[in-house]
N, C-alpha and C positions, 0 to 999 in steps of 0.2 A: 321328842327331844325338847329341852327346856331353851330358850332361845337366853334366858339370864346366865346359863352356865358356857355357851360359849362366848357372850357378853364380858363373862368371870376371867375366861382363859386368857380372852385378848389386853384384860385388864392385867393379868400377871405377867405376860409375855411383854407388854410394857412396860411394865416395874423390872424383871428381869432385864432389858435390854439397856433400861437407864439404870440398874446397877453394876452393870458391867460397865456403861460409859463413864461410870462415876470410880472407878476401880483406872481406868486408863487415865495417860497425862498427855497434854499435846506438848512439842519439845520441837525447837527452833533447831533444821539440821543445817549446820555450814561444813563448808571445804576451808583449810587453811594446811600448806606443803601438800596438799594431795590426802589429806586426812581427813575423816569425817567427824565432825564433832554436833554435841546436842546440846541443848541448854533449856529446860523451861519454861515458857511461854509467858508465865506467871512472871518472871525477872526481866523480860525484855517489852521495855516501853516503845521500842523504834526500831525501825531498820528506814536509812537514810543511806543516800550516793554519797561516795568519796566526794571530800570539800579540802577547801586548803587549811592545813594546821599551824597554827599560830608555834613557833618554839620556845621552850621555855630554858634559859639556860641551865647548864649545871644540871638539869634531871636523868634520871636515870636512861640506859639508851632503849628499855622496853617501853617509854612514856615519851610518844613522838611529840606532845606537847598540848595544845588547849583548841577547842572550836568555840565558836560562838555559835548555836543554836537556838536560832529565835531569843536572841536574848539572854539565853543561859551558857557560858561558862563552864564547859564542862572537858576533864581530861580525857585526854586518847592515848589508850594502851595496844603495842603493836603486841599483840600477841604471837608469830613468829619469831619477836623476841622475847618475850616473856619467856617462853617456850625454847630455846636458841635455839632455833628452827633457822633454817636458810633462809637470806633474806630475797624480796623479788618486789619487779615496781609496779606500783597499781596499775591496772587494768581496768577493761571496762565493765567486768566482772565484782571489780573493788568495793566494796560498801563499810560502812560504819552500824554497829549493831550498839541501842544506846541496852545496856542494862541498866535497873535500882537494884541496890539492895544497902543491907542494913550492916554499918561499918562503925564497931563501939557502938557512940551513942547518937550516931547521926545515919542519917540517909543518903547516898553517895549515887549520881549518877553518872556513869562511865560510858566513852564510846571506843568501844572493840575493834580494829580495824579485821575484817575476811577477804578473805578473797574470790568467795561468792556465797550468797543462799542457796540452798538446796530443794526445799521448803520447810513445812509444819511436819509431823508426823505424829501420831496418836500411839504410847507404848504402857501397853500393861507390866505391870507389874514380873511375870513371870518373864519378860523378855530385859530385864536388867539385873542385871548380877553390880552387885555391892564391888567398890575399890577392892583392889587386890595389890601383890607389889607388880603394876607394871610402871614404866618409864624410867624417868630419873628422876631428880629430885624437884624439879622446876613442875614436871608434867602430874607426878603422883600429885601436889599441891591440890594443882589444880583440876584434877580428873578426881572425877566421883564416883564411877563406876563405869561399866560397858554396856551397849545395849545393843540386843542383835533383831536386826529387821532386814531378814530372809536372811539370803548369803553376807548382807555388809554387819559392818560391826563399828558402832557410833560410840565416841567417848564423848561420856555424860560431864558439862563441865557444870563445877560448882560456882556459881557467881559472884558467891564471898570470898574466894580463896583469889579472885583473878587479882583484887588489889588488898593487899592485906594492911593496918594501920601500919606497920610499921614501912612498907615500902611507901606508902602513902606521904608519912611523914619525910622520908627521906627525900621522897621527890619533891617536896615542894620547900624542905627547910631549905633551902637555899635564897627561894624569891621573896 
């Protein structure tokens, strides 16, 4: 037996197992009403404890208002009201999830209020199904699709759609 060609196999069985890991995404899973939701790993710079939010008047009531994070300045979106989801008061489960993403022609960093992490999860491809019509209109926005891991069923959110320019604009034409 040639000792190069099982040298070979365990060189393909490697390539094979890093292209299956390159085929999967890891995806930030939270709880927010008792629902599971995912988000991309790739979109989320932070996951930080409940802090006090500065209010800003006149904004919209899904944008509890502003934090100071080291320095930076950044809005907080309640998403059980983005979502008009029942509302409920932090806990010691409460965290703030910061996403980037790319808003027109600028870079936007937002902090998400949850009401807890769940953790990471790794989901291939076959286990997400594409947006369909579920929710209402607040939720389809912002859901990207479904993803099932075992018996649960996580909704994929899209990180562009959480603030979109114009509610953007709305929230803040005031100050």
């Amino acid at each position: 037996m040639d000792g190069g060609t099982g040298s070979r196999a365990a060189v393909n069985a490697e390539e094979l197992v890093a292209h299956i890991e390159e085929d999967r995404e890891k995806y930030l899973v939270f709880r927010v009403a008792d629902e599971l939701y995912a988000i991309t790993v790739s979109a989320v710079e932070e996951v930080v404890d409940a802090m006090p939010v500065t209010y800003v008047p006149r904004s919209p009531a899904f944008l509890r208002g502003i934090i100071n994070l080291r320095g930076r300045i950044i809005p907080v979106l309640d998403l059980r009201a983005r979502l008009a989801l029942e509302q409920h008061e932090q806990d010691q489960d409460s965290c703030f999830m910061v996403v980037r993403f790319e808003l027109g022609d600028r870079e936007v960093a937002l902090a998400v209020v949850l009401d807890a992490v769940e953790g990471v999860l790794d989901l291939s491809p076959d286990q997400i199904d594409p947006r369909s019509s579920i929710g209402g209109r607040a939720e389809e926005a912002i859901v990207a699709g479904l993803a099932r891991d075992g018996e649960r069923i996580l909704l994929l959110v899209d990180p562009r759609q959480l603030l979109t320019e114009e509610l953007l604009e709305a929230a803040f034409a005031a100050v």
